[in-house]
Structure formats: structure tokens, C-alpha cells
Backbone as CSV, one residue per row, in Angstrom:
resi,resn,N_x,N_y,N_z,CA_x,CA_y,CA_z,C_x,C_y,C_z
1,UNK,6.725,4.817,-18.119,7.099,3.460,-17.770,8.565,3.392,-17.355
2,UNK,9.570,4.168,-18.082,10.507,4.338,-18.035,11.007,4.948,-16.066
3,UNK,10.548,5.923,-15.892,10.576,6.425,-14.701,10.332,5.322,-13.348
4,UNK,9.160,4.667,-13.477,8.953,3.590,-12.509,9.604,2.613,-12.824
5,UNK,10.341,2.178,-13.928,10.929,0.720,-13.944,12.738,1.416,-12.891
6,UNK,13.097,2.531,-13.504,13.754,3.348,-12.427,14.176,3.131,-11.025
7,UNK,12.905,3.711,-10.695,12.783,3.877,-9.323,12.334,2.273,-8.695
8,UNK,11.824,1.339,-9.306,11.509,0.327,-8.887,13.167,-0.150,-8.618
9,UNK,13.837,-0.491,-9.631,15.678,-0.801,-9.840,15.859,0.074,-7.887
10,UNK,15.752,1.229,-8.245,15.993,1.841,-7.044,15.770,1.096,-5.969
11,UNK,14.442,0.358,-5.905,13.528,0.221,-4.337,14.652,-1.289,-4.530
12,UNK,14.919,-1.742,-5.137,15.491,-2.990,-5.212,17.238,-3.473,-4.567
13,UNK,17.839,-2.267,-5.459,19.269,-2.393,-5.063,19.547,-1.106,-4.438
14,UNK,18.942,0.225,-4.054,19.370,1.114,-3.824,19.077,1.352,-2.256
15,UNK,20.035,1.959,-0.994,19.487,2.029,0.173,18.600,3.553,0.102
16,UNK,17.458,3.899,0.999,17.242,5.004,1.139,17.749,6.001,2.010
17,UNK,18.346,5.598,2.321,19.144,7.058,3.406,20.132,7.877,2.756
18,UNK,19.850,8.788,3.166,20.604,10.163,2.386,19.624,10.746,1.466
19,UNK,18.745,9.729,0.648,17.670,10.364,0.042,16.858,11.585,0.675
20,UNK,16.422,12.461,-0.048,15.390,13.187,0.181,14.147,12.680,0.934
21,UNK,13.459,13.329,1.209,11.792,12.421,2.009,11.369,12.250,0.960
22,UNK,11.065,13.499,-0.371,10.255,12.925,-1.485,10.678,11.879,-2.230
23,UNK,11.915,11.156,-2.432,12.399,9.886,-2.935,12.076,9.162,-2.416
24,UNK,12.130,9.069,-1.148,11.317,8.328,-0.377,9.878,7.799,-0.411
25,UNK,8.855,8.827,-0.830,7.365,8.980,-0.957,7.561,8.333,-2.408
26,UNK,8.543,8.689,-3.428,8.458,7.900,-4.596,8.716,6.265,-4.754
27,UNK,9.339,5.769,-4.108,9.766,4.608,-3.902,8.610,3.941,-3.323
28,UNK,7.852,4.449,-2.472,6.608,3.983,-1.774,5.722,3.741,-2.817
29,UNK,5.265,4.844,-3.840,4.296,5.354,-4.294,5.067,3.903,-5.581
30,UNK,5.573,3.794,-5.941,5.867,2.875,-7.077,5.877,1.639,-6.766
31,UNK,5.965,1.060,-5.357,6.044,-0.062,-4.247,4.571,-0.556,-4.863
32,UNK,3.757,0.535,-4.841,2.581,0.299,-3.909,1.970,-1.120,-5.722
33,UNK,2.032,-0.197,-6.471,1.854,-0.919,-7.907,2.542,-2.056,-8.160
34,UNK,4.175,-2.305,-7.596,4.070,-3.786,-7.826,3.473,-4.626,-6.960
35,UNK,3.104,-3.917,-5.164,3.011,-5.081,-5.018,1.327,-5.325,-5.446
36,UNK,0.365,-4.468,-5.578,-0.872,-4.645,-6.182,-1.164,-5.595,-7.659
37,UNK,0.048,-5.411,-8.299,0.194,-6.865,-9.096,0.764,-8.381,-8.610
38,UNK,0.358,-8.656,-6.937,0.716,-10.081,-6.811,-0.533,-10.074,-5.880
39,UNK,-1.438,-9.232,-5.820,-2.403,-9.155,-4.753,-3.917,-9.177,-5.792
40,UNK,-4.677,-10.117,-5.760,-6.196,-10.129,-6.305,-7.012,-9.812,-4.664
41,UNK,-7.870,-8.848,-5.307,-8.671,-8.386,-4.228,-10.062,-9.161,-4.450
42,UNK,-10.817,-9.388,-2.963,-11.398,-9.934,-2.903,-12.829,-9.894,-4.194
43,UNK,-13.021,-10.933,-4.883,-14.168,-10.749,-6.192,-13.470,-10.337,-7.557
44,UNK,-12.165,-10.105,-7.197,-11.089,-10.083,-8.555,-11.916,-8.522,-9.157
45,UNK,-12.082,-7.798,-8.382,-12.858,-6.419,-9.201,-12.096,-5.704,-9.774
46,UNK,-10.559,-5.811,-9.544,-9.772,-4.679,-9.653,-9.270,-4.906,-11.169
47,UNK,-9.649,-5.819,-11.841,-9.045,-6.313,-13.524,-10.552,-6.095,-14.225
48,UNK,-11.408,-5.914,-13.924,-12.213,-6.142,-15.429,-12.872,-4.917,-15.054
49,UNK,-12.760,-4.067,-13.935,-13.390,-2.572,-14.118,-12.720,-1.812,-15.046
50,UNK,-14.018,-0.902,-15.835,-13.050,0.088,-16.648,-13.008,1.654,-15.253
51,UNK,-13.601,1.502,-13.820,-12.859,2.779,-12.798,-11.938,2.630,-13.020
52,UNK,-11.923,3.879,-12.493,-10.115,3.936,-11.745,-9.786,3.609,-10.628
53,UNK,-8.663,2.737,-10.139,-7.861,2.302,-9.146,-8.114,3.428,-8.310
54,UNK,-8.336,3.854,-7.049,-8.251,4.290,-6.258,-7.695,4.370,-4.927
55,UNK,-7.038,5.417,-4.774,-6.122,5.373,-3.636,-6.518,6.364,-3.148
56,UNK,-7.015,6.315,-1.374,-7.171,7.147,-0.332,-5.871,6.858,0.560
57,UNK,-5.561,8.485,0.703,-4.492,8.793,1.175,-5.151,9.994,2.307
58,UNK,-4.952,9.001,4.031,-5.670,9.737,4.893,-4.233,10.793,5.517
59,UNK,-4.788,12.296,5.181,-3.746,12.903,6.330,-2.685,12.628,5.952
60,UNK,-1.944,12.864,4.913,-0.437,12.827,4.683,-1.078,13.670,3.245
61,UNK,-1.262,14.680,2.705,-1.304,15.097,1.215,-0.067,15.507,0.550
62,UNK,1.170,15.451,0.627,2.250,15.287,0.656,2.380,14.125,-0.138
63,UNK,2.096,13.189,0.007,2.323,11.805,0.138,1.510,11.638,-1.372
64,UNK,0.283,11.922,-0.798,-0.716,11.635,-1.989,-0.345,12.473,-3.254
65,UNK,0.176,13.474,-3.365,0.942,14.356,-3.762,1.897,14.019,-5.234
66,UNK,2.392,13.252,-4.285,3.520,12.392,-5.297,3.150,10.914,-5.582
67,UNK,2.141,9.880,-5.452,1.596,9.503,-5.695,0.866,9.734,-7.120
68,UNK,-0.161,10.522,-7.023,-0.305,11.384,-8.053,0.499,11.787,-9.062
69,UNK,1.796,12.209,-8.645,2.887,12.463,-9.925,3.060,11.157,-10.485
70,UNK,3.409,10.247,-9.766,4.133,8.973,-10.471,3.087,8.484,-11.056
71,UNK,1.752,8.454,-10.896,1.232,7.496,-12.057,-0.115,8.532,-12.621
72,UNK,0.531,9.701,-13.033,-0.428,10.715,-13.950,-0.647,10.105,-15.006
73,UNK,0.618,9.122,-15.967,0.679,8.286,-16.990,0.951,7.036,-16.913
74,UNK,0.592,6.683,-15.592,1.039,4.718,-16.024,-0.635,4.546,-14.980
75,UNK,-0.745,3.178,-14.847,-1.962,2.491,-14.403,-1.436,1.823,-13.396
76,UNK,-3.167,1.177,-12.225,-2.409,-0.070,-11.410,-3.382,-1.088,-12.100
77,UNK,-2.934,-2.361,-12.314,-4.025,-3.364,-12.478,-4.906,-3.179,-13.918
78,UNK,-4.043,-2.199,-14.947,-4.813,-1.679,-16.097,-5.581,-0.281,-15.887
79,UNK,-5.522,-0.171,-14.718,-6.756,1.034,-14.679,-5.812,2.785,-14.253
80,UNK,-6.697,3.618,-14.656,-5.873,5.003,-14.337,-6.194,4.880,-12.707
81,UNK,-4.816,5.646,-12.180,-5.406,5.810,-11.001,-5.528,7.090,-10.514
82,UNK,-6.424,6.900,-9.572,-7.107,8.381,-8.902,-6.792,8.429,-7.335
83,UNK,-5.736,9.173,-6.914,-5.629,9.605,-5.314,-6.640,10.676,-5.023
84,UNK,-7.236,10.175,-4.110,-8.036,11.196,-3.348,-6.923,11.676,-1.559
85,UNK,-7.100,12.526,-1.314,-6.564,12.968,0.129,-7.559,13.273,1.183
86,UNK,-7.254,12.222,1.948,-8.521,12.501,3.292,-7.974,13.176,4.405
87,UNK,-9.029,14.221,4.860,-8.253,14.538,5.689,-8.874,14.065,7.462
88,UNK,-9.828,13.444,7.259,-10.738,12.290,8.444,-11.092,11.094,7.743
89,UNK,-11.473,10.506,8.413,-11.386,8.899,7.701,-13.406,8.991,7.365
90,UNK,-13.906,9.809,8.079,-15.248,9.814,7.995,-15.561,9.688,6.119
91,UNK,-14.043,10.392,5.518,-14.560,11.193,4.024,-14.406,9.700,3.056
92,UNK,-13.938,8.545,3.620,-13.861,7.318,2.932,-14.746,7.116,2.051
93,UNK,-14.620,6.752,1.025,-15.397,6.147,-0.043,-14.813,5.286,-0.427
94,UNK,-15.413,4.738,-1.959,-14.825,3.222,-2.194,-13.314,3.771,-2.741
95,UNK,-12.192,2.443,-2.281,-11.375,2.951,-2.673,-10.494,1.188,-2.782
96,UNK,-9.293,1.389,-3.382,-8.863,-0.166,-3.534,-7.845,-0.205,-2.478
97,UNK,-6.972,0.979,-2.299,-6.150,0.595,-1.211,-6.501,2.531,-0.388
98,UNK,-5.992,2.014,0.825,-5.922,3.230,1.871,-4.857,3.338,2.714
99,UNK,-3.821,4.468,2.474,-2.838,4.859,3.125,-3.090,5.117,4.486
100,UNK,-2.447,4.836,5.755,-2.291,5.343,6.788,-0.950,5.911,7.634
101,UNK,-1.331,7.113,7.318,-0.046,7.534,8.464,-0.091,6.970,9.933
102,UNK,1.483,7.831,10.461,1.027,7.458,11.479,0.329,7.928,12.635
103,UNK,-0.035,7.403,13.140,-1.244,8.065,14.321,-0.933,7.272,15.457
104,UNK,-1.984,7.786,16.745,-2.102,7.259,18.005,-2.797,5.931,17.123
105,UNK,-1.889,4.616,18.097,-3.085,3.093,18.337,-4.224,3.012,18.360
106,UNK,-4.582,3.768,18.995,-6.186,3.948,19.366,-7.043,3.899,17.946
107,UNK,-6.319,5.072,17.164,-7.049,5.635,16.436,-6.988,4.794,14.970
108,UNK,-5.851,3.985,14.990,-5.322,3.197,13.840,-6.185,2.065,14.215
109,UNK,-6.876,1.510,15.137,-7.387,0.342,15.486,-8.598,0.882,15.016
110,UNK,-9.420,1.791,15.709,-11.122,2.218,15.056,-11.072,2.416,13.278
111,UNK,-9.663,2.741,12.279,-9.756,2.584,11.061,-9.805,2.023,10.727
112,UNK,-9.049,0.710,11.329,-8.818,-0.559,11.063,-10.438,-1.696,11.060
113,UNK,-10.898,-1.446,12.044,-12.137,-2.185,12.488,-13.326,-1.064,11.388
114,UNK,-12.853,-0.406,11.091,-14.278,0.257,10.056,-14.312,-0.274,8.880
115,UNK,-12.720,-0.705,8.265,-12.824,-1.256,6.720,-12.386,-2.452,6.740
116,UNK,-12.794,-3.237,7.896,-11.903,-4.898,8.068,-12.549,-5.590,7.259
117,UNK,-14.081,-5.073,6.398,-14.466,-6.001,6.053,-15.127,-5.272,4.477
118,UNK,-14.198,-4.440,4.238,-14.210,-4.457,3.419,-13.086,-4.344,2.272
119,UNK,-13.210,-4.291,0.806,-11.588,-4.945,-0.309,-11.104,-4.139,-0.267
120,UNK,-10.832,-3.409,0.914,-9.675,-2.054,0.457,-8.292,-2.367,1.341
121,UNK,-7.017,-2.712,0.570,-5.907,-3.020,0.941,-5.279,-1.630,1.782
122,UNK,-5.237,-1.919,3.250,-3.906,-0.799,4.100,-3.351,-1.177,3.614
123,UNK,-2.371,0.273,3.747,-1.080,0.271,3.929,-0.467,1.034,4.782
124,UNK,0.602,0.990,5.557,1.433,2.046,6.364,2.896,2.104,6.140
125,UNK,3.793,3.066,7.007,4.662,2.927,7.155,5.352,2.956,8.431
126,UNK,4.633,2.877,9.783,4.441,2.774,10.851,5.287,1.218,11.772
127,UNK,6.133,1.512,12.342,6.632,0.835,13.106,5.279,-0.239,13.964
128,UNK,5.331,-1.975,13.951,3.833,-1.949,14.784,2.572,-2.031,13.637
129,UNK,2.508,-1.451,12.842,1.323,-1.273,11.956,0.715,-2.859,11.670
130,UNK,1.420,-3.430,10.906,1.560,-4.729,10.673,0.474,-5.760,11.570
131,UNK,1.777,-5.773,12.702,0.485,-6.521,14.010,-0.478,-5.695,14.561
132,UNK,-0.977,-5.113,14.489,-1.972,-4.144,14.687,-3.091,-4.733,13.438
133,UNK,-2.932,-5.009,12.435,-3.731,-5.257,11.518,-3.750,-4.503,10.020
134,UNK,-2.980,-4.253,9.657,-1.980,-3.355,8.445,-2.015,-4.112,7.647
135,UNK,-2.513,-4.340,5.917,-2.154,-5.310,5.159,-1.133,-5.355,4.928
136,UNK,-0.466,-4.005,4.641,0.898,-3.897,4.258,1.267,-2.839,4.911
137,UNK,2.908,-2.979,5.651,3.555,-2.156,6.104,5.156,-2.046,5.636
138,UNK,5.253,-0.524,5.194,6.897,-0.330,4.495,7.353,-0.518,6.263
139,UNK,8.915,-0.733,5.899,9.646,-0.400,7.525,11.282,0.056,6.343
140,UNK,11.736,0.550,6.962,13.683,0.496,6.589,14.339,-0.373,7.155
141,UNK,15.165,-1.253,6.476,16.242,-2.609,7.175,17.511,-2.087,6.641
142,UNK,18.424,-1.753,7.303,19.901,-1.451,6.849,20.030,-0.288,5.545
143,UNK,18.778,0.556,5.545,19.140,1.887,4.823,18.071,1.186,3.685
144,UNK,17.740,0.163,3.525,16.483,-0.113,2.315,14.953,-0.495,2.276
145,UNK,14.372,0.039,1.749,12.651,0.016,2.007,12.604,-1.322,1.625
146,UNK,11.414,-1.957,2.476,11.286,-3.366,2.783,9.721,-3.226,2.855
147,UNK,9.416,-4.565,2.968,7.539,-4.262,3.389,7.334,-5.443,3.779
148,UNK,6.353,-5.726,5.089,5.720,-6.802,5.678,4.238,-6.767,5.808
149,UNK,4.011,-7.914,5.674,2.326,-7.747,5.248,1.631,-9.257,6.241
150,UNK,0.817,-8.531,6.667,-0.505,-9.576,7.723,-0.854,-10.248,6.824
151,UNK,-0.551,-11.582,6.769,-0.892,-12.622,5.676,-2.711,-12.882,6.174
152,UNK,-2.685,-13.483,7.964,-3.992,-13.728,8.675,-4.623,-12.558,8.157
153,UNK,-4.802,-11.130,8.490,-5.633,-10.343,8.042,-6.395,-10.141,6.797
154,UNK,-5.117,-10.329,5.863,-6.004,-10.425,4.282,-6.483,-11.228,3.621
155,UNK,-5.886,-12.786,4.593,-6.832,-13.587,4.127,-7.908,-13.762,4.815
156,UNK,-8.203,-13.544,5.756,-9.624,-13.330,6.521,-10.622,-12.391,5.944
157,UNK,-9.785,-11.424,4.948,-10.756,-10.686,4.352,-11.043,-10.154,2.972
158,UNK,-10.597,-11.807,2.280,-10.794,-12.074,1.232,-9.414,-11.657,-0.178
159,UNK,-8.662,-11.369,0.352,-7.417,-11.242,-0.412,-6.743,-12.435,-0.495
160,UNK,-6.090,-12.400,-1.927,-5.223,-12.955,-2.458,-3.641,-13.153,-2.625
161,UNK,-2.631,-13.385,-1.893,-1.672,-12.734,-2.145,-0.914,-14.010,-2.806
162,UNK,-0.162,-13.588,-4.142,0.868,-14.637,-4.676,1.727,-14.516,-3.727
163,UNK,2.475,-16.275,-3.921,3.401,-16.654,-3.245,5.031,-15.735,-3.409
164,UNK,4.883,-15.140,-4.824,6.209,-14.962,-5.002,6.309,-13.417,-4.499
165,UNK,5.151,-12.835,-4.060,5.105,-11.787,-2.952,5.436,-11.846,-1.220
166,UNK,4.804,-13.234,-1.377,5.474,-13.609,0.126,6.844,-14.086,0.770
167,UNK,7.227,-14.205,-0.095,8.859,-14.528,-0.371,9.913,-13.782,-0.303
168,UNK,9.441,-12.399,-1.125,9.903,-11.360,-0.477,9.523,-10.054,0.739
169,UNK,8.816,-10.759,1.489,7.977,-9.948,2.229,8.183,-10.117,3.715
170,UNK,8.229,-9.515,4.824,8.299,-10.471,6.076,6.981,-10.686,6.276
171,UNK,6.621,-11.906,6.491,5.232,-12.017,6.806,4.901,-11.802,8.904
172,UNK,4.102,-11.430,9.196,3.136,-10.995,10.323,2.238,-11.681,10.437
173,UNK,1.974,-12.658,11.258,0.986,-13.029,11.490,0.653,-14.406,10.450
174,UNK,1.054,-15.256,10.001,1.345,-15.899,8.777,-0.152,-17.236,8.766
175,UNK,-0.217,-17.609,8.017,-1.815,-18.387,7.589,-0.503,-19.710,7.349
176,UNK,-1.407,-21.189,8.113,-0.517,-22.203,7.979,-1.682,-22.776,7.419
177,UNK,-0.458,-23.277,6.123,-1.317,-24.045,5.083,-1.404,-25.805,5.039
């Protein structure tokens, strides 16, 4: 707990440049858990399962890697979590959120349109990702990890996002209430 409250302090006041890439992948990988505590997925499944949280991590195992390190001992949403590493999107199974590197458009759009309709939260770190249809996308602003998230997309497909996530978030595409 100690380690992620850390690195969270980090993602908060600390810039990332000069960092290593793997500080980098850590800051992500600890991102990803708070912001999954302001996000109810569609049918609220992700609190009263005793699975495990699952994270598909397509084509970056690196990534998934350290993922894996940071929460060998902590949970998302109560639950242990389990990274799987894909290395085609064909190998998808159920999963709560799905990493995407980056790739050709093309190819980020046919991933995109395969799980649009179903509760598994993207994410990228892809310049573009966002409007493209990305639930969530990290970007860097002045040396610090930031994240913007398709408000239209996830609520079209049954996500929840608290307000006090959107606040700090740039929103894409924004749902007028």
C-alpha cells in the first residue's frame, strides 16, 4: 500500500521526464487503480465479484510486466488482479480494462469497434487515442502524466464516471447534461 500511495504522490506532484520508461509504466500501472475507483462499470460487476480484476495488456508485455509487479499485493475494486499479455487481440477474453499500445488507426479502430459494446474500459497512451474512441488516454503536459477520457464513449456504453474524476481529467468528446 505503501509503494502505490508513493508513486501515486509521484503521478500527482512529480514531472516524468528524466524518469526511466519503467517509472513511467509504474505511474501508469498505479493511474490505472485510482482512476478505476471513480469509474462503475456497466452492471456494477466489478464490486461484488469474488474474480479477479482483469487486465489485458495487448502487445506491450513490458508494460504488463510491471503492472503485474505493482499490484502482486494490493487489489483494484477489492479484487486481486490478474494481467494477462496479448499478443493479437483475437486472444481477448473477459477482461475489465484493455491496454492499447500504439498502433496504425486502422487497426485501433477494428479494436475499438470489437469491444464497443462491451464493459471493458480502454486505455492508451497514444497521441489521438481519445477521439478515436479510447476511454482513457495518458498524454504528458509540461513533463507530467495527465489523462483524458471520452466521456460520449463510456457513456454510450454503459459506464459510470464520478464527477470528481472529471474534474481532473480533460474530457473528449463531453456528454451535455
Amino acid at each position: 500500500m505503501v509503494k502505490i500511495q508513493a508513486i501515486w504522490y509521484l503521478i500527482l506532484f512529480f514531472s516524468v521526464t528524466g524518469y526511466t520508461q519503467t517509472t513511467e509504466f509504474e505511474l501508469k500501472a498505479v493511474a490505472l487503480e485510482k482512476i478505476a475507483l471513480f469509474i462503475d462499470w456497466p452492471g456494477n460487476n466489478t464490486t461484488t465479484s469474488t474474480s479477479p480484476f482483469v487486465i489485458a495488456v495487448l502487445d506491450d508485455p513490458e508494460f504488463g510486466d510491471v503492472i503485474r509487479d505493482v499490484y502482486r499485493n494490493h487489489r483494484i475494486k477489492e479484487r486481486v488482479v490478474k494481467v494477462v499479455n496479448l499478443s493479437d487481440i483475437s486472444q481477448l477474453t473477459e477482461c475489465q480494462m484493455l491496454y492499447l499500445p500504439q498502433m496504425k488507426k486502422s487497426i485501433l479502430e477494428k479494436i475499438l469497434d470489437r469491444v464497443k459494446k462491451l464493459p471493458v474500459l480502454t486505455v492508451g497512451d497514444t497521441d489521438g487515442y481519445a477521439s478515436a474512441g479510447c476511454f482513457i488516454n495518458f498524454f504528458n503536459l509540461d513533463g507530467k502524466l495527465r489523462f483524458e477520457i471520452n466521456q460520449k464513449a463510456m457513456k454510450s456504453t454503459g459506464f459510470n464516471i464520478d464527477y470528481r474524476l472529471l474534474r481532473v481529467a480533460r474530457i473528449v468528446d463531453p456528454v451535455n447534461i
